[in-house]
Biopython code that builds the backbone (N, CA, C, O; Angstrom):
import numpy as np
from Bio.PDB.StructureBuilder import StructureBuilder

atoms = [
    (1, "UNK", "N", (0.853, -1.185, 0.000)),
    (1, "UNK", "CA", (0.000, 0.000, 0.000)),
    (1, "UNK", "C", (0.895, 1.243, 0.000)),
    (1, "UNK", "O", (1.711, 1.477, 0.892)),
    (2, "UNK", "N", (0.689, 1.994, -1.029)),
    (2, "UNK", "CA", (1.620, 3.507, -1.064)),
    (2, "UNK", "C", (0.380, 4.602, -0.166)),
    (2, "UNK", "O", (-0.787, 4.843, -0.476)),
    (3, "UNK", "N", (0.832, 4.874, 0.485)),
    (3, "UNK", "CA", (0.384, 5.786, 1.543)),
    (3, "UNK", "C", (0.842, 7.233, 0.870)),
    (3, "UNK", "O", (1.953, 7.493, 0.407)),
    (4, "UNK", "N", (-0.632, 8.341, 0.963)),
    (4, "UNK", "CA", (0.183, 9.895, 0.401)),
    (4, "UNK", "C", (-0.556, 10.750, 1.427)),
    (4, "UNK", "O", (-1.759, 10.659, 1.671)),
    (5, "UNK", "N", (0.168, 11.455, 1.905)),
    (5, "UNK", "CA", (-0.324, 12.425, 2.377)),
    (5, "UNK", "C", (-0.867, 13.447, 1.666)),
    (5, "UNK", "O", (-0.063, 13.800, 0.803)),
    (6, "UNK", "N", (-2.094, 14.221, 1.635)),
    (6, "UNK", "CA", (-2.533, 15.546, 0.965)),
    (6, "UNK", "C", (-2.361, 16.677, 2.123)),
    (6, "UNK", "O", (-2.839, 16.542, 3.249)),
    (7, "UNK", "N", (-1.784, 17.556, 1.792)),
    (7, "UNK", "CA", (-1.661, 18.722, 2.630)),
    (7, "UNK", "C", (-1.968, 20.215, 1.471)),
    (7, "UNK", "O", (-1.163, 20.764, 0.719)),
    (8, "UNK", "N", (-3.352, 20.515, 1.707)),
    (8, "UNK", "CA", (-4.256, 21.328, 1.354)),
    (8, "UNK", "C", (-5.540, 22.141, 2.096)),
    (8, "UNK", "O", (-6.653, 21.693, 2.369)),
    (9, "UNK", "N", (-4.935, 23.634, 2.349)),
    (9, "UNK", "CA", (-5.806, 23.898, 2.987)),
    (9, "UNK", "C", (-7.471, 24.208, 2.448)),
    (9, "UNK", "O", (-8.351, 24.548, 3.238)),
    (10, "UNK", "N", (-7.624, 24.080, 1.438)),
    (10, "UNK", "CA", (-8.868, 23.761, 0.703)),
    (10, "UNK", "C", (-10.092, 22.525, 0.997)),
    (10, "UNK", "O", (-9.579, 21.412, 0.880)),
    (11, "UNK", "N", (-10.561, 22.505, 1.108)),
    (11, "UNK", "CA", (-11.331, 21.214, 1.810)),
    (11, "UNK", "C", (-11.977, 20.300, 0.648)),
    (11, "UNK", "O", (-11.870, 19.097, 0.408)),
    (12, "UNK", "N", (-12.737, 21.416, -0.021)),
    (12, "UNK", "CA", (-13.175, 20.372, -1.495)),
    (12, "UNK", "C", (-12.292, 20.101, -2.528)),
    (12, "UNK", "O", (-12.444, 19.145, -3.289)),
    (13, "UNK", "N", (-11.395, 20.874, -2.594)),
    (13, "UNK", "CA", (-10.094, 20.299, -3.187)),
    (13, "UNK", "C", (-9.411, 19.599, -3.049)),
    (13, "UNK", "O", (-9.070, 18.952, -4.039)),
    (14, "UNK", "N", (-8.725, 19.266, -1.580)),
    (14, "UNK", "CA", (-8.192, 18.262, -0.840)),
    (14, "UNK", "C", (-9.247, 17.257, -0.789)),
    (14, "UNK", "O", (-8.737, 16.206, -0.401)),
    (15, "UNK", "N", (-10.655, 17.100, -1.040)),
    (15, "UNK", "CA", (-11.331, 15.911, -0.894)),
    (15, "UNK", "C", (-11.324, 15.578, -2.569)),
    (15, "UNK", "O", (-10.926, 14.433, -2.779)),
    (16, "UNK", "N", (-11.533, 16.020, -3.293)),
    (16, "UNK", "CA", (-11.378, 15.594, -5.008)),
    (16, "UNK", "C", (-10.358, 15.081, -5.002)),
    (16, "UNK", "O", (-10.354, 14.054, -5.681)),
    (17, "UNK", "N", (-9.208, 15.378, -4.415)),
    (17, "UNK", "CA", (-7.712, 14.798, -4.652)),
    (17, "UNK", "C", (-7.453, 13.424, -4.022)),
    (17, "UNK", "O", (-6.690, 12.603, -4.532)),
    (18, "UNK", "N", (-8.189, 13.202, -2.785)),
    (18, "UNK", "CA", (-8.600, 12.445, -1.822)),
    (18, "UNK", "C", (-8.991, 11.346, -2.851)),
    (18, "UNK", "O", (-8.326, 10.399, -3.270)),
    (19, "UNK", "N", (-10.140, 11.704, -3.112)),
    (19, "UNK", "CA", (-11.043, 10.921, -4.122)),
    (19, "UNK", "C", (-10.524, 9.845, -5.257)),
    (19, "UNK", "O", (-10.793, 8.646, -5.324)),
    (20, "UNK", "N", (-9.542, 10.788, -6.288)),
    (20, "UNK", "CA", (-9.174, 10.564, -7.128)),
    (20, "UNK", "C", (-8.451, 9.652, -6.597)),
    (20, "UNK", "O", (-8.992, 8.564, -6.791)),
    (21, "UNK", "N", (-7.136, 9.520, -5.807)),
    (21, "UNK", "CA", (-6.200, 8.717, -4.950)),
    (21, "UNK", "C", (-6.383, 7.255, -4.646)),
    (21, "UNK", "O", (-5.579, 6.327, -4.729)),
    (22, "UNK", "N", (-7.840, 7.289, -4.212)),
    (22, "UNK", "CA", (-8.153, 6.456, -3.515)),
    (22, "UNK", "C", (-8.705, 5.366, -5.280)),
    (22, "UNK", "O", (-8.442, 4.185, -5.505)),
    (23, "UNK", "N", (-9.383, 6.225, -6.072)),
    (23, "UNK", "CA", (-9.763, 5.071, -6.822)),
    (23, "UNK", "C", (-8.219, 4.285, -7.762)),
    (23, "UNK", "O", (-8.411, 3.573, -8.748)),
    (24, "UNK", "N", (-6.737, 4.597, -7.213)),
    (24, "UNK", "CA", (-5.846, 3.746, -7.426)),
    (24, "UNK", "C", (-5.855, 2.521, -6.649)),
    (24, "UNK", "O", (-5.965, 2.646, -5.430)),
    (25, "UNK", "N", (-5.747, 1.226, -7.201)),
    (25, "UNK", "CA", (-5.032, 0.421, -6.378)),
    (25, "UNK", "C", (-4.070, 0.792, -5.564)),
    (25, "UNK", "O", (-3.187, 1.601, -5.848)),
    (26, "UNK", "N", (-4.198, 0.238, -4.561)),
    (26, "UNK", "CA", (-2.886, 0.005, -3.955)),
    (26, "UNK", "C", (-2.304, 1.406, -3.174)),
    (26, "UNK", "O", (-1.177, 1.460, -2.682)),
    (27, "UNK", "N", (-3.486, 2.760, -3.148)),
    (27, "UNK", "CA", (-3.344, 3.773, -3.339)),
    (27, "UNK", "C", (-4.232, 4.149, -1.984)),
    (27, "UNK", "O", (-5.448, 3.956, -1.995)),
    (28, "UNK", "N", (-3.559, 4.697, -0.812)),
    (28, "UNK", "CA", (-4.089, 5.227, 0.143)),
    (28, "UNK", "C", (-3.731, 7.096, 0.080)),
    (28, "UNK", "O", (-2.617, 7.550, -0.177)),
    (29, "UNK", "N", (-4.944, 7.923, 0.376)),
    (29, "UNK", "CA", (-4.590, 8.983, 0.856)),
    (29, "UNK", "C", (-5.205, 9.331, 2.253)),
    (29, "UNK", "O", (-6.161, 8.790, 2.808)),
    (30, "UNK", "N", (-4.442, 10.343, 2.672)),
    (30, "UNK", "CA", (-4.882, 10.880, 3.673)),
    (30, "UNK", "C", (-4.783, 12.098, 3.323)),
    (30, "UNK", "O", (-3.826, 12.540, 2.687)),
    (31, "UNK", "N", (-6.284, 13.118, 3.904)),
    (31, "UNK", "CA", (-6.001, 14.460, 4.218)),
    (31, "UNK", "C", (-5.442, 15.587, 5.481)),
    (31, "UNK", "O", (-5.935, 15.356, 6.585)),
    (32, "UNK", "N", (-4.488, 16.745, 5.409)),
    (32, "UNK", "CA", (-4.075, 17.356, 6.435)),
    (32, "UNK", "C", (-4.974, 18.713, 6.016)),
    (32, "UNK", "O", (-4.735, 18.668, 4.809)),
    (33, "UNK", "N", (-5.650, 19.629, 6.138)),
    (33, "UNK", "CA", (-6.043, 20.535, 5.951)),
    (33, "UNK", "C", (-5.040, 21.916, 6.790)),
    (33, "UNK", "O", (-5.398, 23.094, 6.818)),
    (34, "UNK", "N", (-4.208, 21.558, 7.190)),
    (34, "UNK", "CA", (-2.666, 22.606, 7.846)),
    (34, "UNK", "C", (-1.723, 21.930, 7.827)),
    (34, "UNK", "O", (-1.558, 20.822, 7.316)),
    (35, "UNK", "N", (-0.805, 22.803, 8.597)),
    (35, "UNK", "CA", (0.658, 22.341, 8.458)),
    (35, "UNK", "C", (0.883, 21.476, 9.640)),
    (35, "UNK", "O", (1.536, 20.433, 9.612)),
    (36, "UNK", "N", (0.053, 22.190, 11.115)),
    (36, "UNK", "CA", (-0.022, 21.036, 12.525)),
    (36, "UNK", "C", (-0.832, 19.709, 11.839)),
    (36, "UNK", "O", (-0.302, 18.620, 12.064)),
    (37, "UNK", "N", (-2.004, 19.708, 11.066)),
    (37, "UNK", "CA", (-2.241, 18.059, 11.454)),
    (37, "UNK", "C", (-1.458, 17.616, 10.372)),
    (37, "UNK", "O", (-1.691, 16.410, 10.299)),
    (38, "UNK", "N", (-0.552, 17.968, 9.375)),
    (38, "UNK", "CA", (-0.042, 17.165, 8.349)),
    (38, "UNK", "C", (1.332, 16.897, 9.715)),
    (38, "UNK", "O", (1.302, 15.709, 10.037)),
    (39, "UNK", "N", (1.993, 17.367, 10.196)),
    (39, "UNK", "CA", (2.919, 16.804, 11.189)),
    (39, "UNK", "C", (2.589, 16.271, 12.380)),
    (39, "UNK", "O", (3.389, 16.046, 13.288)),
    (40, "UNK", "N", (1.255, 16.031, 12.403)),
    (40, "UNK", "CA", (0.938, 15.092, 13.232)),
    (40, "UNK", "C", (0.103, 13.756, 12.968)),
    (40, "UNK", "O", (-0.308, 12.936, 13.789)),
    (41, "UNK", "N", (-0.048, 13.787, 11.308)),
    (41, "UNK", "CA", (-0.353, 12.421, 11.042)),
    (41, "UNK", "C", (1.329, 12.377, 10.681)),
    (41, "UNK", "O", (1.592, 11.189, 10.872)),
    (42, "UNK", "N", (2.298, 12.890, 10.359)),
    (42, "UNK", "CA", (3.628, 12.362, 9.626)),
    (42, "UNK", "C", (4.057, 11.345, 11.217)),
    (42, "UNK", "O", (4.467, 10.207, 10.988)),
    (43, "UNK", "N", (3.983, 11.644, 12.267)),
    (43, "UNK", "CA", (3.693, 10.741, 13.475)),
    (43, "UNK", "C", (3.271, 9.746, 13.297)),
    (43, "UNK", "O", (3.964, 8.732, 13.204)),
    (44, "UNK", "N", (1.913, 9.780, 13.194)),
    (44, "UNK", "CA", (1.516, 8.435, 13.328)),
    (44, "UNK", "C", (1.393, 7.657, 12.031)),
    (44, "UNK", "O", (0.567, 6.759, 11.873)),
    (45, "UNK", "N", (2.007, 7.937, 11.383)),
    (45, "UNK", "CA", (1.788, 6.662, 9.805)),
    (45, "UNK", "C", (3.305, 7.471, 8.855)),
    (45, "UNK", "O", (3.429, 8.677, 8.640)),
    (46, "UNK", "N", (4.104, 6.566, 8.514)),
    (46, "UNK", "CA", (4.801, 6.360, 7.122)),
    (46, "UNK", "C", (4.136, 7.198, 5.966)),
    (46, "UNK", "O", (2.931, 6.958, 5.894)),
    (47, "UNK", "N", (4.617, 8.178, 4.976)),
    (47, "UNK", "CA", (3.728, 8.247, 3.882)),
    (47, "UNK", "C", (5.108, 8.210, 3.159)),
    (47, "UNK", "O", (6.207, 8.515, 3.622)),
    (48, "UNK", "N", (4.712, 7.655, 1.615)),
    (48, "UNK", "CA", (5.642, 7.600, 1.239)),
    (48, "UNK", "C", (5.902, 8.787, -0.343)),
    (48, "UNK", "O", (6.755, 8.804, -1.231)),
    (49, "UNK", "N", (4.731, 9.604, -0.058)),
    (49, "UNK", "CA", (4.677, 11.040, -1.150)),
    (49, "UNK", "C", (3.933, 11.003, 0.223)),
    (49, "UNK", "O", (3.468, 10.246, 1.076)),
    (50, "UNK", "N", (4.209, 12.918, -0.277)),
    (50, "UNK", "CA", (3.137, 14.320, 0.408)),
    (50, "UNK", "C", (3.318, 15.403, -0.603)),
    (50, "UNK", "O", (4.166, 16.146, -1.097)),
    (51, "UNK", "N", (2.087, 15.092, -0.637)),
    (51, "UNK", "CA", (1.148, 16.076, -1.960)),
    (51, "UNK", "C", (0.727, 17.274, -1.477)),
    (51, "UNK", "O", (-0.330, 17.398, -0.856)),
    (52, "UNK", "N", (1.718, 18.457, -1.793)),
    (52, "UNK", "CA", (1.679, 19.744, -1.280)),
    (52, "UNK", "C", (0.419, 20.450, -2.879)),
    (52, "UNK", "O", (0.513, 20.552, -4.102)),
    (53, "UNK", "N", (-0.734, 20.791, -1.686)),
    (53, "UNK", "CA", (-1.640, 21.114, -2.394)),
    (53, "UNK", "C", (-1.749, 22.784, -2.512)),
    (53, "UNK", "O", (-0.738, 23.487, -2.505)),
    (54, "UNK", "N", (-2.904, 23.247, -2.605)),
    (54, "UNK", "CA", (-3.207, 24.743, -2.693)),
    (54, "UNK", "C", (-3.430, 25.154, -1.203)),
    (54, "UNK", "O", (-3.967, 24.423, -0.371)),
    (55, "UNK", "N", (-2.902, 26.542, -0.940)),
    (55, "UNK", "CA", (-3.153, 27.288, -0.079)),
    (55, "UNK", "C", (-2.101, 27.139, 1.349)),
    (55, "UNK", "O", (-2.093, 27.627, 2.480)),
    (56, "UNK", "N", (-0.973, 25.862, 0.323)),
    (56, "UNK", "CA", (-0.047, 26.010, 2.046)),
    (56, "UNK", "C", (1.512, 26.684, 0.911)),
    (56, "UNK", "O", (1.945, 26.543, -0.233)),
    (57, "UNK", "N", (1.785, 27.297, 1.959)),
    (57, "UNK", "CA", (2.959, 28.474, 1.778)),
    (57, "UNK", "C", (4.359, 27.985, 1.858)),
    (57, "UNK", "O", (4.708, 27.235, 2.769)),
    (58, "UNK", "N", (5.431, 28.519, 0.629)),
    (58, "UNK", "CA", (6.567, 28.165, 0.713)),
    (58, "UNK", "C", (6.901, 27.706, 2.115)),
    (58, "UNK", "O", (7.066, 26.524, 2.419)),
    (59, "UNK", "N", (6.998, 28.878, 3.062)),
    (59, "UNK", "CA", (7.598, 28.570, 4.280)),
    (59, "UNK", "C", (6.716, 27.239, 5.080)),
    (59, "UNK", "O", (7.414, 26.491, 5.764)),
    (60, "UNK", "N", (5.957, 27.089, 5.039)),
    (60, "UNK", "CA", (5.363, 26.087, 5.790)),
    (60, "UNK", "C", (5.398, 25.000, 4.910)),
    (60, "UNK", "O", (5.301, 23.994, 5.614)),
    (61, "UNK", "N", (5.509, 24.614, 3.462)),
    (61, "UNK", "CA", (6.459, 23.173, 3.204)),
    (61, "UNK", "C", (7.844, 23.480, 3.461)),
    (61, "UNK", "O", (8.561, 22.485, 3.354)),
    (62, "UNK", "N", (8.417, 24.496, 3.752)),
    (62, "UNK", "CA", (10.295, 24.352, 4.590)),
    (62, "UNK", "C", (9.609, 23.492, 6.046)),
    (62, "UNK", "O", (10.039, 22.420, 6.472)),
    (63, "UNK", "N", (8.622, 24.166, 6.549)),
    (63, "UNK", "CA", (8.764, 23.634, 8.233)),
    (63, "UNK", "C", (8.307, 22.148, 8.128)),
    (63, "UNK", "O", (8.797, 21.278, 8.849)),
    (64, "UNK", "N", (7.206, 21.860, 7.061)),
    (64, "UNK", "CA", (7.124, 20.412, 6.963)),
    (64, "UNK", "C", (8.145, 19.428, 6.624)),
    (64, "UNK", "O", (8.274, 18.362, 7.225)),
    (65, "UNK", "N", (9.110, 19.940, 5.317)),
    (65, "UNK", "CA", (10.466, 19.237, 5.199)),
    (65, "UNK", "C", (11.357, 18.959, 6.313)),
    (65, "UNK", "O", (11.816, 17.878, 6.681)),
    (66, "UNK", "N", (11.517, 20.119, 6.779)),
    (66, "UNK", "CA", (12.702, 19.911, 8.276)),
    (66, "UNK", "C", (12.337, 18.998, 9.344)),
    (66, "UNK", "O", (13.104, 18.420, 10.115)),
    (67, "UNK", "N", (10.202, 18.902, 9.258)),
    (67, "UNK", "CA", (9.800, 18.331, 10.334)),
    (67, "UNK", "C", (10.403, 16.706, 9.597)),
    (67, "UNK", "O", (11.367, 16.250, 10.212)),
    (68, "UNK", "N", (9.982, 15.958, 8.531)),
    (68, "UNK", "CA", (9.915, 15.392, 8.112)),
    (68, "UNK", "C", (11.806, 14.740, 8.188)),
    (68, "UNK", "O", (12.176, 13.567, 8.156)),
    (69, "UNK", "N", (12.380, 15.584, 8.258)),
    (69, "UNK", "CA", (13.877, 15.488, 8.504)),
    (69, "UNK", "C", (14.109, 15.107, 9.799)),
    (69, "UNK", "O", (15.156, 14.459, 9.816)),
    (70, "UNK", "N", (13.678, 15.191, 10.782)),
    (70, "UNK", "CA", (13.717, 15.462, 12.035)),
    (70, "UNK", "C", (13.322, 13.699, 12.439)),
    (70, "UNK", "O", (14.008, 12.976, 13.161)),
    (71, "UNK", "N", (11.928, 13.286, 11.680)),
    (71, "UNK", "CA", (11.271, 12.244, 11.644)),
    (71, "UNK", "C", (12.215, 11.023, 10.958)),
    (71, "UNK", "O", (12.139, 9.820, 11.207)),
    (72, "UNK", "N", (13.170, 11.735, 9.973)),
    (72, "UNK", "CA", (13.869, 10.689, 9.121)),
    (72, "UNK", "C", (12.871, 9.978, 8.291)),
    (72, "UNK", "O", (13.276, 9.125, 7.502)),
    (73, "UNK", "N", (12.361, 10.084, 8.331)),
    (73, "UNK", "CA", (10.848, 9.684, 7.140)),
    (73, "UNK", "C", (11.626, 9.483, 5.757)),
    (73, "UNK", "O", (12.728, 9.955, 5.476)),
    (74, "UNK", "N", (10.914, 8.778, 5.055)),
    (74, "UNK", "CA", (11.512, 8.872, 3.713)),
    (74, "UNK", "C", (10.284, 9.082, 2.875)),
    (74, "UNK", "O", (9.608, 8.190, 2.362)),
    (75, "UNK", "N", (10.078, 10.429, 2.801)),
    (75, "UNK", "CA", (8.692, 10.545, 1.774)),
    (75, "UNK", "C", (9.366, 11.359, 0.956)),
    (75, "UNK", "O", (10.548, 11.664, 1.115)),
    (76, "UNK", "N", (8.412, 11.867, -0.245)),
    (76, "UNK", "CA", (9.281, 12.480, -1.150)),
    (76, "UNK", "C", (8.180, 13.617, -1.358)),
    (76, "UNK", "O", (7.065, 13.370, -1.818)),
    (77, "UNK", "N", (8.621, 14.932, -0.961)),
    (77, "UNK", "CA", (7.687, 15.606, -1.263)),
    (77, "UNK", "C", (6.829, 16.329, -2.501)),
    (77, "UNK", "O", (7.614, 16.289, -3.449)),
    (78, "UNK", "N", (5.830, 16.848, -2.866)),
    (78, "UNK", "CA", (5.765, 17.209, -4.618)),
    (78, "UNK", "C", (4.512, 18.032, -4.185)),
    (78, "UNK", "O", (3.613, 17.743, -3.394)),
    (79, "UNK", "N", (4.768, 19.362, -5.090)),
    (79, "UNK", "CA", (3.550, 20.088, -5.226)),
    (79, "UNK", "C", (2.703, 19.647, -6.394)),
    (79, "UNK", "O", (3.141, 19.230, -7.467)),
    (80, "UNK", "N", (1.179, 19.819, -5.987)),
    (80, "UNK", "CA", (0.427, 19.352, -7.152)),
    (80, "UNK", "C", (0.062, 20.674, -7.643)),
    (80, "UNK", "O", (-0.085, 21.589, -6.833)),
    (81, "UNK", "N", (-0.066, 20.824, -8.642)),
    (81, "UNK", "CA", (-0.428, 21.842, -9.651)),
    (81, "UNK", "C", (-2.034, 22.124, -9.905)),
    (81, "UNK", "O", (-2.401, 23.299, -9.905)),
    (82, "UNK", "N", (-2.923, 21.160, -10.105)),
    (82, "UNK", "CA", (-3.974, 21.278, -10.129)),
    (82, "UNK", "C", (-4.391, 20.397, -11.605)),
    (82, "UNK", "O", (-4.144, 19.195, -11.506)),
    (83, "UNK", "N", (-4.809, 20.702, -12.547)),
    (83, "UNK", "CA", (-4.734, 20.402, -14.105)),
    (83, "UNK", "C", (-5.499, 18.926, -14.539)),
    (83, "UNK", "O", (-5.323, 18.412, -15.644)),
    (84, "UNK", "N", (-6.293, 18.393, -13.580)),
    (84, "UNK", "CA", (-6.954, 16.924, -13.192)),
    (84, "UNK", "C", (-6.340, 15.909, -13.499)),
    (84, "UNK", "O", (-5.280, 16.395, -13.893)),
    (85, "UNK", "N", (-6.234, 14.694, -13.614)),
    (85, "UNK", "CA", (-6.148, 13.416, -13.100)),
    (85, "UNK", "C", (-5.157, 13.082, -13.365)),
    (85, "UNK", "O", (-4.388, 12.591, -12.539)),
    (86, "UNK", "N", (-4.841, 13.270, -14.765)),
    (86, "UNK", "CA", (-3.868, 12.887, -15.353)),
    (86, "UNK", "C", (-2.331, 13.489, -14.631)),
    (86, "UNK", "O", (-1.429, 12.846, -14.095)),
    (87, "UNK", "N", (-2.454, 14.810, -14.842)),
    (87, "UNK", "CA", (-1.333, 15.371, -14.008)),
    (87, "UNK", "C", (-0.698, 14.977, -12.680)),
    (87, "UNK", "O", (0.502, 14.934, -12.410)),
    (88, "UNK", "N", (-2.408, 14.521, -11.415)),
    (88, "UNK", "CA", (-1.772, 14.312, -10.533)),
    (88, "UNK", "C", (-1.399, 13.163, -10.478)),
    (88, "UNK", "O", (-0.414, 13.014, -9.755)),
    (89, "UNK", "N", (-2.023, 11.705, -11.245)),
    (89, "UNK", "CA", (-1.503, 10.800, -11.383)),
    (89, "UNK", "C", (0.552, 10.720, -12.290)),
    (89, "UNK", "O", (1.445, 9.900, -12.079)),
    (90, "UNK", "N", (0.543, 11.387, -12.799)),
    (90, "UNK", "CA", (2.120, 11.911, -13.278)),
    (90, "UNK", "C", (2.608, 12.301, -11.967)),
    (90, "UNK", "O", (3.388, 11.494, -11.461)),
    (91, "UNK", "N", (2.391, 13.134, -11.430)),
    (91, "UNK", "CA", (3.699, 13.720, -10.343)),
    (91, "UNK", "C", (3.400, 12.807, -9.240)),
    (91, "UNK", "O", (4.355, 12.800, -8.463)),
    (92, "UNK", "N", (2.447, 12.029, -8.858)),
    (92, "UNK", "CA", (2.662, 10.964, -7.817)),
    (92, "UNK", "C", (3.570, 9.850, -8.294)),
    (92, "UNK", "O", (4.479, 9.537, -7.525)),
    (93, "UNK", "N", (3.442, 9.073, -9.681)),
    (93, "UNK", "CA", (4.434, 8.107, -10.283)),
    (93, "UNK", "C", (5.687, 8.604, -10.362)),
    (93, "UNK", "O", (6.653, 7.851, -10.245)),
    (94, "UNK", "N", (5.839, 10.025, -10.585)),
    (94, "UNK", "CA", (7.602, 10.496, -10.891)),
    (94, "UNK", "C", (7.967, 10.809, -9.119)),
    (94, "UNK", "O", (9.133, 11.002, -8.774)),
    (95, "UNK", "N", (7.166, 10.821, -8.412)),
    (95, "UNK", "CA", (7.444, 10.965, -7.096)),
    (95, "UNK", "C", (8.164, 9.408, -6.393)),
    (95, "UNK", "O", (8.951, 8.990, -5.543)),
    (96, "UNK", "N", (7.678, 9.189, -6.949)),
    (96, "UNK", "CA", (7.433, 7.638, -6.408)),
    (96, "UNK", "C", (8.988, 6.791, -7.124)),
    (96, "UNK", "O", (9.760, 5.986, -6.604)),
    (97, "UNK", "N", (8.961, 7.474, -8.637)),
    (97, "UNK", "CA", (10.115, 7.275, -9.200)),
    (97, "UNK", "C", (11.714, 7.740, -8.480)),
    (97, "UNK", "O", (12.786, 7.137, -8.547)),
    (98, "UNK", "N", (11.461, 8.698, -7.974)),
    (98, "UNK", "CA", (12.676, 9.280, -7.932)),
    (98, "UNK", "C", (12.935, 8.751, -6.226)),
    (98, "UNK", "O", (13.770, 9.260, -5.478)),
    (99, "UNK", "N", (12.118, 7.764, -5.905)),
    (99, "UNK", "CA", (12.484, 7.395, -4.093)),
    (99, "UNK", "C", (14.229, 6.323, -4.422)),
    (99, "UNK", "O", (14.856, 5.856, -3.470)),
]
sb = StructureBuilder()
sb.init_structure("model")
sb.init_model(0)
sb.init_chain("A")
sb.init_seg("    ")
for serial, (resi, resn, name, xyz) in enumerate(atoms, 1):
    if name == "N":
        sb.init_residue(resn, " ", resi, " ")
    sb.init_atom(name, np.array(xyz, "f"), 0.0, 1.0, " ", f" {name:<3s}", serial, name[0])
structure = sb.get_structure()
């Protein structure tokens, strides 16, 4: 199971993305709607992408990276762009590629 984190402060956006995710095999997401609960599910579960969505700020994916450093985690982080399915299915596989 590839586990992704969504970190989007958008709610129906982060749930479409949610959505889409989930109808992969093998394909778990979770949503963070901030920067505290995305570092506090990076606690309790492995992800192995985090899907930096709309509305979270350069500086707060630095504080998630460092947190994520801190954790020794091995996720790979990637902003999603938006552009539907196809796209985000691309930057989760090249994410996934480059582990």
């Amino acid at each position: 199971m590839t586990n992704i984190l969504i970190v989007c402060s958008n709610e129906p956006i982060a749930a479409t993305i949610a959505r889409l995710i989930n109808k992969m095999e093998d394909w778990h997401a979770t949503v963070a709607l901030s920067l505290n609960e995305a570092m506090e599910n990076c606690y309790a579960k492995a992800f192995e992408v985090i899907l930096i969505g709309s509305g979270i700020t350069q500086p707060q994916e630095d504080v998630l990276k460092l947190h994520l450093e801190k954790l020794k985690a091995n996720s790979t982080v990637v902003k999603h762009y938006g552009g539907g399915s196809g796209l985000l299915y691309a930057e989760i596989y090249q994410a996934l590629a480059d582990k």
